[in-house]
Backbone bond lengths (Angstrom), bond angles and torsions (degrees), N, CA, C in turn:
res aa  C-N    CA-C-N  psi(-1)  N-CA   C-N-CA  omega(-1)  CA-C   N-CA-C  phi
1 X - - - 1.458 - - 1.522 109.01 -
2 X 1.408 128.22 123.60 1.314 131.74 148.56 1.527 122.16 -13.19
3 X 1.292 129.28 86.46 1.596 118.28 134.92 1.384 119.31 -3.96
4 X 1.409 124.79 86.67 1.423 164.17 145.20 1.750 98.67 86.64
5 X 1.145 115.96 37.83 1.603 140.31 151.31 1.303 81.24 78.44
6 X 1.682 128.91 52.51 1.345 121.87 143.74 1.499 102.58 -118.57
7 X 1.874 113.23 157.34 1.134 98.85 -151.41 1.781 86.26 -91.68
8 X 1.319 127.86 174.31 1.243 151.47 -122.69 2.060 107.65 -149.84
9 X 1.473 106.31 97.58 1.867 107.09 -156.21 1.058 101.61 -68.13
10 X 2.046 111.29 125.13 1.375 116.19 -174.66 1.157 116.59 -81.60
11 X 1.423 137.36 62.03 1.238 122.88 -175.08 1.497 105.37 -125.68
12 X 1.409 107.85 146.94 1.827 126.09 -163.08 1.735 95.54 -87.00
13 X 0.922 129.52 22.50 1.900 105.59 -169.45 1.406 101.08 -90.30
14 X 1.444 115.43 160.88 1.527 126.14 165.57 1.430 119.22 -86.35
15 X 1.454 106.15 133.94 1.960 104.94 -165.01 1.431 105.41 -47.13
16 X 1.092 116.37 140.06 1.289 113.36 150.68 1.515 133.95 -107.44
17 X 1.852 114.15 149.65 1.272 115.57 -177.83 1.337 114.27 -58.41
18 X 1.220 120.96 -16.76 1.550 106.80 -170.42 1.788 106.47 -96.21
19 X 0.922 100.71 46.32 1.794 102.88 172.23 1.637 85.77 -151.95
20 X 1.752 91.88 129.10 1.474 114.45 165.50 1.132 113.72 -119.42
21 X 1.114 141.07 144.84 1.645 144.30 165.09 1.911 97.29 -91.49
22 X 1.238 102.36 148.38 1.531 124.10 -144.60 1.488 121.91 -153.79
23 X 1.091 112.42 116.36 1.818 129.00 -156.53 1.805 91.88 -71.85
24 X 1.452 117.10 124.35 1.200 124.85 -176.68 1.520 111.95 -54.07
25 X 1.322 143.30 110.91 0.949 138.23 150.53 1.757 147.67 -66.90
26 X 1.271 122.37 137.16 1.881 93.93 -169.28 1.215 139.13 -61.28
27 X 1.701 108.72 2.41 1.344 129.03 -178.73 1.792 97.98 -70.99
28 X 1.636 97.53 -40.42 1.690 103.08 -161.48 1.304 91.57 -93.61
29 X 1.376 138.99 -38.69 1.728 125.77 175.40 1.770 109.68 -68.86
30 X 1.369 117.53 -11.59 1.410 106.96 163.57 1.321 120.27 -64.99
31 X 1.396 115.72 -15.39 1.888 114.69 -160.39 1.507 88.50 -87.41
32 X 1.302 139.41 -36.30 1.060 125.73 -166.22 1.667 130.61 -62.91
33 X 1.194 135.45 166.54 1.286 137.83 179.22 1.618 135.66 -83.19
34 X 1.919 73.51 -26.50 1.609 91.00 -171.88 1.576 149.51 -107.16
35 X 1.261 126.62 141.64 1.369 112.72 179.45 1.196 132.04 -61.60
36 X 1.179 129.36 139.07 1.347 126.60 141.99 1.905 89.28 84.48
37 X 1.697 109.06 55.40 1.989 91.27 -172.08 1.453 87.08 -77.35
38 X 1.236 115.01 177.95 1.761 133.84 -164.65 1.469 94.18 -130.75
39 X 1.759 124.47 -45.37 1.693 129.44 -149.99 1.191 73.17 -123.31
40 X 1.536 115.47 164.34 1.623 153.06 147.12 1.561 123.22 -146.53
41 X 0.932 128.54 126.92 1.509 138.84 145.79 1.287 137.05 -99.01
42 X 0.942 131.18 159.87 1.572 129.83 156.98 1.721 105.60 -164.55
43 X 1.543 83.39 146.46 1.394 98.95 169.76 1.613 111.08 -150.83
44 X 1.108 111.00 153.75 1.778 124.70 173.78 1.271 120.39 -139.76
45 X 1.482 97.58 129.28 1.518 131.31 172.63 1.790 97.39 -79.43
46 X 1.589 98.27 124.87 1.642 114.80 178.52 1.571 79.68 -92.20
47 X 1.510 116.41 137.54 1.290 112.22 153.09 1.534 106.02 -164.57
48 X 1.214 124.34 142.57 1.503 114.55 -136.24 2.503 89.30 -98.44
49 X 1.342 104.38 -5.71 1.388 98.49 173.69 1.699 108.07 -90.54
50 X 1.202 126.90 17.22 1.364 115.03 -158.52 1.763 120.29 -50.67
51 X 1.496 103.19 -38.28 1.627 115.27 -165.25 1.942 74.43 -79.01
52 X 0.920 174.50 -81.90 1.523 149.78 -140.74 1.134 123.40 -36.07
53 X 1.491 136.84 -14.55 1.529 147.52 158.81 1.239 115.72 -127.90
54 X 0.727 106.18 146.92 2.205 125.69 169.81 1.259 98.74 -72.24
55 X 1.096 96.26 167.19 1.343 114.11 -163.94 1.469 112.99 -75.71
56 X 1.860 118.14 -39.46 1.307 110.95 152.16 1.342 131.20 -57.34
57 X 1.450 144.04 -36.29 1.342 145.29 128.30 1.130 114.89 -19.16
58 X 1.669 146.42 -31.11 1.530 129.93 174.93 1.910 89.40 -81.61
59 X 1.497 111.72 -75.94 1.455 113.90 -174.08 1.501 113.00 -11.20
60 X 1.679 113.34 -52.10 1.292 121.48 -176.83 1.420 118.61 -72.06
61 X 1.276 133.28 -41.06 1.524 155.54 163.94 1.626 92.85 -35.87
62 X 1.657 107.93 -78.94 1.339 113.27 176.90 1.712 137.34 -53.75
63 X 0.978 92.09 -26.32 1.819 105.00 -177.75 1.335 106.40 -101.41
64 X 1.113 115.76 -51.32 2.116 124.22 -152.25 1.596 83.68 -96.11
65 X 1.088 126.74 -86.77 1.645 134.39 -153.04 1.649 106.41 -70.02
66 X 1.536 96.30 71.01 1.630 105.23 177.23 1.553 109.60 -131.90
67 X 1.130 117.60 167.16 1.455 111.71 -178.64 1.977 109.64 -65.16
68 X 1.213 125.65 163.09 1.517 140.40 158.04 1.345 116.59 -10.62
69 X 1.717 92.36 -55.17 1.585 102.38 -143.20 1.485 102.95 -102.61
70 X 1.695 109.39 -12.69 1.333 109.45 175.58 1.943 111.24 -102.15
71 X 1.418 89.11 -7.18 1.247 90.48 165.24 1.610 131.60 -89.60
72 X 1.101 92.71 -9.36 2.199 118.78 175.19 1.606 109.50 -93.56
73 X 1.277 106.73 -23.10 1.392 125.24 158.66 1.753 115.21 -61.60
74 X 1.405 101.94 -78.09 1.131 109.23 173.87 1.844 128.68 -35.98
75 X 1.576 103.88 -51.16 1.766 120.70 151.13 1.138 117.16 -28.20
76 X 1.691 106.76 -65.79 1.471 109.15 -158.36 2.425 106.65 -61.90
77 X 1.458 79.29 -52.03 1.590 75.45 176.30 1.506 124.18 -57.57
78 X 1.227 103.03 -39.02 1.701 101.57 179.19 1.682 97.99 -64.68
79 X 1.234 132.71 -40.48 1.335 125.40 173.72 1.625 117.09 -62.61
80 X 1.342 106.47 -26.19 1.638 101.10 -172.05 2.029 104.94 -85.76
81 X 1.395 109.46 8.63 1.508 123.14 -178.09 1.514 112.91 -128.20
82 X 1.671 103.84 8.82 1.355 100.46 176.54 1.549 132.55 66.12
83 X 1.367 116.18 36.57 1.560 123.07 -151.10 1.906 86.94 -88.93
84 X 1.066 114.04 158.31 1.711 112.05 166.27 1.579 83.09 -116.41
85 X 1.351 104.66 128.41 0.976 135.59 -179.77 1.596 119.28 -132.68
86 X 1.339 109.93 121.27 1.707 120.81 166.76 1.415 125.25 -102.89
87 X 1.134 112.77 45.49 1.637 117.42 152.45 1.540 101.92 -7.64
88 X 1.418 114.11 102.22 2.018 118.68 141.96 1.211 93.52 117.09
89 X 1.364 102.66 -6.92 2.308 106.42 -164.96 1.473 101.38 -58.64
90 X 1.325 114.06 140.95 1.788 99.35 169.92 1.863 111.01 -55.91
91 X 1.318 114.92 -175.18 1.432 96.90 -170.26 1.191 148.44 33.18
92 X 1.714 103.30 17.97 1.349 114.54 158.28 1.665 127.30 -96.87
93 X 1.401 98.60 144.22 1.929 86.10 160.98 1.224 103.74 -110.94
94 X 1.463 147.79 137.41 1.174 140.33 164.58 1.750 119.27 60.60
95 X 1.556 97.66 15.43 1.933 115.78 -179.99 1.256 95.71 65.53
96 X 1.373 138.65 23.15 1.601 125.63 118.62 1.675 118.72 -58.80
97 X 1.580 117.54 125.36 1.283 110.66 173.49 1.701 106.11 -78.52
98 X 1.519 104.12 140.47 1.422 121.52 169.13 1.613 98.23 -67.29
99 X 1.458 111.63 114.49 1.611 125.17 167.54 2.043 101.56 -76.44
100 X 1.021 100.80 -68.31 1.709 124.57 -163.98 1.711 101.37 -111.67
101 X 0.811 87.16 157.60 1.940 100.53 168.18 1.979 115.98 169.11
102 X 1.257 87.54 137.91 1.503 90.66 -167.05 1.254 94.36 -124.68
103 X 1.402 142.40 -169.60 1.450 141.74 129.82 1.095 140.39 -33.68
104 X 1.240 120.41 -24.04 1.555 133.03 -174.10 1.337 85.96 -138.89
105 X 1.307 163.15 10.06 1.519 132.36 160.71 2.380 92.09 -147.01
106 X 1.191 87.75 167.27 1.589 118.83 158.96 1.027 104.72 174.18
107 X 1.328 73.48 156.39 2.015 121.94 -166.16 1.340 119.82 -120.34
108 X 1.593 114.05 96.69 0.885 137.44 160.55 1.562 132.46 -54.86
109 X 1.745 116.11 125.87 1.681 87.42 -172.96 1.739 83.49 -144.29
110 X 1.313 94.54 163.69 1.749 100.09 -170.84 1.987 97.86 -147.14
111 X 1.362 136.25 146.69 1.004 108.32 174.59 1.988 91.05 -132.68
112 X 1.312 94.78 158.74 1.764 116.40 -158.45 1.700 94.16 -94.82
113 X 1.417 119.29 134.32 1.300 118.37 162.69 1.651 122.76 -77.47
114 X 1.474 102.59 -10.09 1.503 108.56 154.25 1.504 127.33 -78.15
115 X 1.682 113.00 23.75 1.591 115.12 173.93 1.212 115.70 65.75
116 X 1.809 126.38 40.74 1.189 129.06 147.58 1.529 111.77 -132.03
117 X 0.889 115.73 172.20 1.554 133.94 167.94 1.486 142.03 -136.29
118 X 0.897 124.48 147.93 1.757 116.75 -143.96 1.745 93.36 -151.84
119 X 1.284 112.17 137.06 1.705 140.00 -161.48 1.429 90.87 -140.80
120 X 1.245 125.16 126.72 1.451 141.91 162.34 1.578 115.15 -116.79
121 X 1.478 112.84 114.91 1.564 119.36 -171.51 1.756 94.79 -91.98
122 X 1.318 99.36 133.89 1.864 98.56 145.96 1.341 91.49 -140.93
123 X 1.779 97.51 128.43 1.506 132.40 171.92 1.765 119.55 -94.24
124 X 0.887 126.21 80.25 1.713 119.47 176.79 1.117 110.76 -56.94
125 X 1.501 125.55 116.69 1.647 132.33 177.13 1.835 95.90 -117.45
126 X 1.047 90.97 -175.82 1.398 94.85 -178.53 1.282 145.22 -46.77
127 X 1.658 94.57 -69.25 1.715 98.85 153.53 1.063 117.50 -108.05
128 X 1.589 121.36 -4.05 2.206 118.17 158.63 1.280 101.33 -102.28
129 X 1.754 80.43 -177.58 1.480 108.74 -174.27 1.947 81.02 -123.46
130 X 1.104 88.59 149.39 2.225 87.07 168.27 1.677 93.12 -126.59
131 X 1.474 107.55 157.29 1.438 120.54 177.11 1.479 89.37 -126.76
132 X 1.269 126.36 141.93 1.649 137.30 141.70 0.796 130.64 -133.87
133 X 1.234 133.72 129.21 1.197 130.29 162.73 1.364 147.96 -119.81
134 X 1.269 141.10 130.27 1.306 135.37 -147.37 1.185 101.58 -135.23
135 X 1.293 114.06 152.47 1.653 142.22 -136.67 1.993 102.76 -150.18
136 X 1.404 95.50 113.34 1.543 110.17 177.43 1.360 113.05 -129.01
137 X 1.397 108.46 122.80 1.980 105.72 -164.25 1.871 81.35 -117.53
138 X 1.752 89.76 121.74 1.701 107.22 152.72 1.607 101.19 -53.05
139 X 0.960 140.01 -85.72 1.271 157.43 -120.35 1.596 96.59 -118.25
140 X 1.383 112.50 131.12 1.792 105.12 164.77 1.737 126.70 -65.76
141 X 0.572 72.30 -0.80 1.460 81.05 -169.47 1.215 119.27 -89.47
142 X 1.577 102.85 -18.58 1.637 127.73 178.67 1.821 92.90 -52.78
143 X 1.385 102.71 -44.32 1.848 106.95 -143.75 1.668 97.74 -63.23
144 X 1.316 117.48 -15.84 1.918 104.06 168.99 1.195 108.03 -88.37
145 X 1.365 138.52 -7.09 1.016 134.85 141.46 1.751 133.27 -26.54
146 X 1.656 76.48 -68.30 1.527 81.11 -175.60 1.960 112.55 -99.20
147 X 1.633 109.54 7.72 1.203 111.36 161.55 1.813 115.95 -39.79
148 X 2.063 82.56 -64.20 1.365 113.82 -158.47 1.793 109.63 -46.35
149 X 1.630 98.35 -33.95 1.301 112.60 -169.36 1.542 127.96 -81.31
150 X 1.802 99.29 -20.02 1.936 109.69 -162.71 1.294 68.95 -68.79
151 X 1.412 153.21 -113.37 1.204 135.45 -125.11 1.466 137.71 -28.83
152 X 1.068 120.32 -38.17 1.490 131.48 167.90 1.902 92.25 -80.62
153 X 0.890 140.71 -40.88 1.465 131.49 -166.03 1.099 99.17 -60.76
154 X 1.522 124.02 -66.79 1.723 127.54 -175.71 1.452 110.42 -65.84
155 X 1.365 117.23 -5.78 1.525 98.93 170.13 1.829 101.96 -102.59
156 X 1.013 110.84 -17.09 1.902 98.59 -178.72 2.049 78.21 -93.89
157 X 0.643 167.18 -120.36 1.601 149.51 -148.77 1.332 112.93 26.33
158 X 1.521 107.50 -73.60 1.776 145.74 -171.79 1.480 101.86 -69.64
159 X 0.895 132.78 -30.35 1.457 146.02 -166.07 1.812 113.96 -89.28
160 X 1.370 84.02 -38.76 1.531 105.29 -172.82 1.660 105.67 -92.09
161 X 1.092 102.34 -49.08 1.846 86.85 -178.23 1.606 107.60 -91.92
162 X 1.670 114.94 -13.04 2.052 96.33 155.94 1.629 112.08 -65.21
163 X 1.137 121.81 -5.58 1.509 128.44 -167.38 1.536 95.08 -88.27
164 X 1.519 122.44 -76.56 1.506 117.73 165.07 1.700 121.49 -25.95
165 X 1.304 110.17 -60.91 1.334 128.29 171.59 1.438 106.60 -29.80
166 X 1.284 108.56 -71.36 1.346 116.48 -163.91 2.034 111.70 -56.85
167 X 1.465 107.43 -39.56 1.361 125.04 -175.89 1.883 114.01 -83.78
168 X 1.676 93.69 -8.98 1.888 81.69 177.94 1.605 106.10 -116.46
């Protein structure tokens, strides 16, 4: 059974050192769109090719160019949190619509029919890539929502860029 009936990212890799989780800074809460965020994360992939893709090219690397089964994975949870999602839309990565995008960053944003909303940054720096993500609940009530969920979120995060890691 799922850890608090969210589903749980099946992937076998061994952690790697080059991903740190990382205290939000105002450089990285400036990129965002949104009011009033409630959640934050961040994490970064050390990887010494980083400037070889834009920042939409990592998002895509990381999200789109994954195996089947971790990508039916990935579905099922964004479905078990209610994400509206456009799979194939132009300006999508993974049917997150692109809000922002620069060369070195985009901003991903998706909004929940359970009355939250969620923006995912990837920043290309030199030798990382950074992921963040920030979390804005219309409604209070949203926030057990997305209690139930940070656990499976920060583990498909961690899951997802040792997966890149491992392939660049």
């Amino acid at each position: 059974m799922p850890r608090n009936g969210i589903a749980e990212p099946d992937v076998d890799l061994e952690p790697s050192p080059r991903i740190e989780a990382l205290d939000i800074t105002p450089e990285i809460l400036a990129r965002s769109t949104l009011p009033d965020i409630q959640h934050t994360d961040a994490h970064l992939l050390h990887i010494d090719r980083a400037a070889d893709r834009s920042a939409e090219q990592w998002a895509r690397a990381i999200m789109e160019e994954v195996p089947a089964e971790v990508r039916t994975t990935l579905e099922r949870a964004w479905q078990s949190i209610a994400l509206r999602l456009t799979p194939g839309a132009p300006r999508t990565v993974a049917g997150w619509s692109i809000a922002h995008s620069g060369t070195d960053y985009v901003l991903l944003q998706a909004e929940s029919a359970l009355d939250f909303e969620g923006q995912l940054l990837f920043e290309r720096r030199e030798n990382t890539v950074l992921l963040a993500t920030f979390v804005r609940y219309r409604d209070p009530a949203a926030s057990t929502v997305w209690e139930r969920a940070l656990p499976s979120h920060l583990g498909f995060v961690r899951a997802l860029l040792e997966r890149v890691a491992q392939f660049e």
